[in-house]
Structures are given as structure tokens and as C-alpha cells.
C-alpha positions as CSV (number, residue, x, y, z in Angstrom):
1,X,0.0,0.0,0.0
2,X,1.3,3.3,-0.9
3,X,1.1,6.1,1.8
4,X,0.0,9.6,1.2
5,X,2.2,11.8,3.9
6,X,1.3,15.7,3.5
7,X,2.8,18.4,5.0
8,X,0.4,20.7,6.1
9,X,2.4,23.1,7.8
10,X,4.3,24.2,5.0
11,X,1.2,25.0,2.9
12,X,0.2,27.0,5.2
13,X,3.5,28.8,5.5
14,X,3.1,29.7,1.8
15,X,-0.5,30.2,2.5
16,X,0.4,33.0,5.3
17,X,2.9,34.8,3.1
18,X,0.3,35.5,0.1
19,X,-2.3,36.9,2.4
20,X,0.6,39.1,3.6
21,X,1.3,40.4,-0.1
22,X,-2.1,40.8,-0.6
23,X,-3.3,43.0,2.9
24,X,0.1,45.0,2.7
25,X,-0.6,48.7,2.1
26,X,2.3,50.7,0.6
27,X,2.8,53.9,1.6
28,X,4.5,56.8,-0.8
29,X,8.0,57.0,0.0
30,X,8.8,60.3,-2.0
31,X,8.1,64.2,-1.8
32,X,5.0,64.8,-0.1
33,X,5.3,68.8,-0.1
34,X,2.1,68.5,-2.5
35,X,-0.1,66.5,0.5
36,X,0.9,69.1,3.4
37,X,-0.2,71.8,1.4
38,X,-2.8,70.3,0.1
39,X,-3.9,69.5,4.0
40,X,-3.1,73.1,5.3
41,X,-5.4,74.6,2.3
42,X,-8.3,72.3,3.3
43,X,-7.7,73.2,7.3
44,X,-7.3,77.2,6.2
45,X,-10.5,77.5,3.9
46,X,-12.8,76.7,6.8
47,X,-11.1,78.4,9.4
48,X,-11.1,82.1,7.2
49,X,-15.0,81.3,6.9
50,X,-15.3,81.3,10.2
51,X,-13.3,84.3,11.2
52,X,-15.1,86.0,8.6
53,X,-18.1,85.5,9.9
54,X,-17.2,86.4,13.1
55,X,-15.8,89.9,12.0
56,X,-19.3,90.2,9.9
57,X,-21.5,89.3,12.9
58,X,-19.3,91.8,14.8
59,X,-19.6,94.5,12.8
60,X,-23.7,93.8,11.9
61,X,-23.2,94.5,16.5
62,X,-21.9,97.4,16.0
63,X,-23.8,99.1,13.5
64,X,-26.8,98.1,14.9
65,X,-26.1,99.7,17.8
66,X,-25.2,102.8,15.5
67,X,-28.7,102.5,13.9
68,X,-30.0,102.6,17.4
69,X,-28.0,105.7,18.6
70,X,-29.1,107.8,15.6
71,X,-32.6,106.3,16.1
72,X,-32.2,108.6,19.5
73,X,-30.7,111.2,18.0
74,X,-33.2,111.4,15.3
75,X,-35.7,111.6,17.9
76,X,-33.9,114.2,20.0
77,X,-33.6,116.2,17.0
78,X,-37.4,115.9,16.1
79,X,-38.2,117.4,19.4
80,X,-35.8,120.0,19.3
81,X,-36.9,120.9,15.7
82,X,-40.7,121.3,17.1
83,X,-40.0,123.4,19.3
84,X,-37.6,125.8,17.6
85,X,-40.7,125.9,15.0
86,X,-43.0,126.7,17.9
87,X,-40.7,129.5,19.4
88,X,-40.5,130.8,15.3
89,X,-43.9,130.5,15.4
90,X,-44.1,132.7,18.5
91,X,-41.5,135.1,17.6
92,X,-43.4,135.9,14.0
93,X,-46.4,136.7,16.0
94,X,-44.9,139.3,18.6
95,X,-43.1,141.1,15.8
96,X,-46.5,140.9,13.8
97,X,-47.9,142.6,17.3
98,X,-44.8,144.9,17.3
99,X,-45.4,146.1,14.2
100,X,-49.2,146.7,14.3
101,X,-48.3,148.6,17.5
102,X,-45.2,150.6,15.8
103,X,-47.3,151.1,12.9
104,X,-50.0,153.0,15.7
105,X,-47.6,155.0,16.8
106,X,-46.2,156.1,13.6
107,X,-50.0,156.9,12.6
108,X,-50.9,159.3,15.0
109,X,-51.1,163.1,14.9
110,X,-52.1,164.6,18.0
111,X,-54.6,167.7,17.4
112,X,-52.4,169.9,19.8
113,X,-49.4,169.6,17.2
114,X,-51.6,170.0,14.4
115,X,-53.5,173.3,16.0
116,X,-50.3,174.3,17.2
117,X,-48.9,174.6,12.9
118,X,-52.2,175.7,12.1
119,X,-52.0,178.7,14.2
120,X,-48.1,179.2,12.9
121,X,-49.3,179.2,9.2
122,X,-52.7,181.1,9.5
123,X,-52.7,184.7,8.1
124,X,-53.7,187.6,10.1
125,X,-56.8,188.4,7.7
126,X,-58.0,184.5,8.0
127,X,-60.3,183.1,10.5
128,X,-61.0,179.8,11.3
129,X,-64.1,178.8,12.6
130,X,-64.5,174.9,12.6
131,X,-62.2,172.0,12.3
132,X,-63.9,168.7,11.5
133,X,-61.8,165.3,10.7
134,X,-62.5,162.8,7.8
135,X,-62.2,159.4,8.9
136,X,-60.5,157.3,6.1
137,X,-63.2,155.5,3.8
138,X,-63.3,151.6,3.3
139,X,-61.7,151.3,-0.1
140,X,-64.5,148.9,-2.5
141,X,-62.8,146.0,-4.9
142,X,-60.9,147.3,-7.7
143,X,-60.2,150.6,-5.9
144,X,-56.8,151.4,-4.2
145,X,-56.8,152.1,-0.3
146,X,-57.5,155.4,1.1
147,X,-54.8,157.3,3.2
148,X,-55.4,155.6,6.8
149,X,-54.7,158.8,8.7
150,X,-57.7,160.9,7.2
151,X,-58.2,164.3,6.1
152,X,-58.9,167.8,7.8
153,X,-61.6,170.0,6.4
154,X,-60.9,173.7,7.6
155,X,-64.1,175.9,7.4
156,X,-63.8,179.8,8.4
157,X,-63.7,183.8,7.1
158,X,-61.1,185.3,5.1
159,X,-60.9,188.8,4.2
160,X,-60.3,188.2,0.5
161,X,-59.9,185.4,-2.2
162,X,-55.8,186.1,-2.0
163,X,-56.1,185.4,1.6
164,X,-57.5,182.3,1.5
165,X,-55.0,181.3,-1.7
166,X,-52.1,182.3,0.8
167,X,-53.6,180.1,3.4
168,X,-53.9,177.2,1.1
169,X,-50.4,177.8,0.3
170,X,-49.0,177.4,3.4
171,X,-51.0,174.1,4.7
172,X,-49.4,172.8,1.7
173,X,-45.6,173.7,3.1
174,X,-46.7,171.8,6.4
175,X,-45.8,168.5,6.6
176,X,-48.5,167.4,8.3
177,X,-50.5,167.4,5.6
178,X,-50.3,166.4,2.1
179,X,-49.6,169.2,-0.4
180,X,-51.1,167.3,-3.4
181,X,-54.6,167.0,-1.6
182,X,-54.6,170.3,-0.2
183,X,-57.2,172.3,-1.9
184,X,-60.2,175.1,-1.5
185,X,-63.7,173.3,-1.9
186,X,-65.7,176.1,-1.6
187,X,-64.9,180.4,-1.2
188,X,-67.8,182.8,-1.6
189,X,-68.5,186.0,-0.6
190,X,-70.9,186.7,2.4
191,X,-72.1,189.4,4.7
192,X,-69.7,189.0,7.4
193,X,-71.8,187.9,10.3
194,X,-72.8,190.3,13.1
195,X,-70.8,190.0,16.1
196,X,-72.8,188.5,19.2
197,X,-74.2,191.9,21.7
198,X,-74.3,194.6,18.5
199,X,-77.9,195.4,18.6
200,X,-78.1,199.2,18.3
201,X,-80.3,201.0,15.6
202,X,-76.7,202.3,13.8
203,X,-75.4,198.9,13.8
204,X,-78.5,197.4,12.0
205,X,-79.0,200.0,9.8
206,X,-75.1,199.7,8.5
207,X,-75.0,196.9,5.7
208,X,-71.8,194.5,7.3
209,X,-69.4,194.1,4.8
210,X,-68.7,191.5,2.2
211,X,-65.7,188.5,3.7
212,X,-65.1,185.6,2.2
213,X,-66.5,182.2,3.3
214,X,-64.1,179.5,2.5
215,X,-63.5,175.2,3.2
216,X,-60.4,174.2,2.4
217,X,-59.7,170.3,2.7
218,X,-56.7,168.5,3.3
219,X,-55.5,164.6,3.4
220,X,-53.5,164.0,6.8
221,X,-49.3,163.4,6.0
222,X,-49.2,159.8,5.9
223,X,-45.2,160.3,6.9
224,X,-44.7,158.2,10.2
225,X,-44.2,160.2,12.9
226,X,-41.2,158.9,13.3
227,X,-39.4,160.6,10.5
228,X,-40.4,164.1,11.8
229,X,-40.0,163.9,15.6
230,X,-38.2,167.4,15.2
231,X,-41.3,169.3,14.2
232,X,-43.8,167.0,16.5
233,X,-40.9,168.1,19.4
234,X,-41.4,171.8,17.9
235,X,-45.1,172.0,18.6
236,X,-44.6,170.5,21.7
237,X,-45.6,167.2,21.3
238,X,-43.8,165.8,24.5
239,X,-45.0,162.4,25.2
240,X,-45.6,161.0,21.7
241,X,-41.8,162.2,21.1
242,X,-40.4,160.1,24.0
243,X,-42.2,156.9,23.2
244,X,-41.0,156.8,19.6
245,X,-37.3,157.9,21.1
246,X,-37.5,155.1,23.3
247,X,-38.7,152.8,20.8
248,X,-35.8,153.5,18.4
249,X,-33.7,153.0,21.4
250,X,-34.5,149.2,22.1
251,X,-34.6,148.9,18.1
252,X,-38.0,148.5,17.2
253,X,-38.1,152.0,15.1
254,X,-35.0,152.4,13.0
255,X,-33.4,155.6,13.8
């Protein structure tokens, strides 16, 4: 009989060894520059994504908190604009007052000053026997507004028609009145009138002799007062003079 003798042990030895080549894992042996940068470039990309991210949500922080000051400072502002307008507001309407007041002031002509040049101007031969003021008229549409101080109309005897030209003449040097407007309405000869307590015979059997009746009209200076305190001052207009002086003192009348 033959016999079969196998030697299991080296099989397997040869076994072992081929297994061996084929789980071995080579590793590169050369220049591996390429693989480090390769690794730092793949570590580096995320890591700049993050800080940039960071420094964006940072500065998103900090301008939010910007927004949020000039939100405050916007308001601020608001309130301090309202009430700037409000005291504009107010200011507007106390020089609107001022002026209406200053523009009183510069209106009026006191009747002493006026009576006071009237009896400057007046001839000798002329008498005056009433004084009656015009108030300005209400100017209608389409018609231009009337002088706002008024006219004078002056009624009285005059010895002749030259007399009463002389008169007219002279009202028109005053500046209290306006020379353009200042005219004789009416002049006529009349008896002159009989003096009050002349009743004897003689004196109503004498025919009185023949005067001159006149009006003469005239439109008030529309000058503000404040541009002829001298002459106001002149006729002694004493209390007018030193509220406009003190006026254009504290600068609400130019000098």
C-alpha cells in the first residue's frame, strides 16, 4: 500500500505569506510637499469662513447699535426741531404785534401839534371857525386804499380870495399834511356875520361888509411820525416824542 504523507504546515506557510502580499498597504516614499499643502489649504479654507463670519456678525453688532443711537438722535432732533418751530412761530407773531403797535404809533397826529402849525401858518386876515376830521373810507374792490390817517376839512372867514389862496399855500408847506390833496372846496362871498351883543339902531342900519367864506380840505401826512419827531418836538408834542425815542432805542423803530 502506498502512503500519502502531506505536509500541512508548510502550505500554510506559503499560505500566510500570500495573504501578507495581498493585505500590505504601501505607503508613498517620495516628496510629499504636495499633500501638506494640500492638507493646510483644506484646514485654512474653513477656518477664514469662520473668522469671517465672526468679524461680519461683529460689525452687523456694531452698526446696529449705531442705527440705534441715531434712532435717538433722530428723535432728539425731532423734538428740538418742534420746538424751535414753535418759538418761530411765536417770535413771527410778537413782531406781527410789534409792528401793528409801531405802525400805531407812527400813525398818529395829535390835534395839539396839528393846531399848534395851524396857528403858525394862519394869516392875520383869515379866521378859522371849525375844524372837522374825515375818517379814512373803506376802499370797495378794484379801488386802491385810502390814506389811513384821514383828512382835515378847515371851514372859516377870510378877508379876501388872495387870503384864502395864501392860506392854502401854506398848509401845503406843512408836513403834516399832504400838499397834493390840499385844496379850497368852496370860497364865496358873504355878509360878514354880526358880532354877538351889536344890537343898536346904527349897527342894524349899517349893511356889514362883504368877507369871504371858505372850506379848504386837506389829506393828513401819511409820513410816520417817526421821520419828523423834530417838528412834532417843535409844537410841543412831549409824550408822543419820547415813546418813539425810546422805541428806536430798544430797536424797534429804526433811527
Amino acid at each position: 500500500m502506498y502512503n500519502i504523507d502531506i505536509n500541512f504546515l508548510k502550505n500554510r506557510k506559503i499560505e500566510n505569506n500570500f495573504e501578507e502580499k495581498q493585505l500590505g498597504i504601501s505607503l508613498p516614499t517620495g516628496n510629499l510637499t504636495p499633500v501638506y499643502i494640500g492638507l493646510v489649504v483644506g484646514l485654512l479654507f474653513p477656518a477664514l469662513v469662520g473668522v469671517g463670519w465672526w468679524f461680519v456678525q461683529s460689525k452687523n453688532t456694531v452698526l446696529e447699535q449705531n442705527i440705534a443711537q441715531m434712532e435717538q438722535e433722530k428723535k432728539r432732533l425731532e423734538v428740538e426741531i418742534e420746538s424751535v418751530n414753535q418759538i418761530q412761530v411765536e417770535t413771527s407773531k410778537i413782531k406781527q404785534e410789534t409792528q401793528a403797535l409801531v405802525s400805531v404809533f407812527d400813525q398818529i397826529r395829535p390835534w395839539s401839534a396839528m393846531l399848534q402849525d395851524l396857528r403858525d401858518r394862519i394869516p392875520t386876515t383869515v379866521q378859522i371857525d371849525s375844524i372837522k376830521q374825515i375818517a379814512p373810507t373803506t376802499p370797495t374792490q378794484g379801488q386802491s386804499a385810502s390814506n389811513p390817517a384821514g383828512s382835515l376839512e378847515i371851514s372859516g372867514f377870510a378877508r379876501s380870495f388872495s387870503d384864502v389862496n395864501d392860506f392854502t399855500l401854506t398848509l401845503q408847506q406843512s408836513r403834516f399834511f399832504k400838499a397834493a390833496q390840499t385844496k379850497i372846496i368852496t370860497a364865496e362871498l358873504v355878509d360878514a356875520p354880526i358880532q354877538p351883543g351889536t344890537t343898536s339902531a346904527t349897527s342894524l342900519q349899517m349893511k356889514p361888509p362883504q368877507i369871504v367864506k371858505y372850506t379848504i380840505q386837506s389829506s393828513l401826512s401819511d409820513i410816520p411820525a417817526s421821520e419828523f419827531i423834530r417838528e412834532l418836538e417843535q409844537k410841543g408834542t412831549v409824550g408822543l416824542v419820547t415813546r418813539i425815542r425810546s422805541m428806536q432805542q430798544t430797536g424797534v423803530i429804526p433811527r
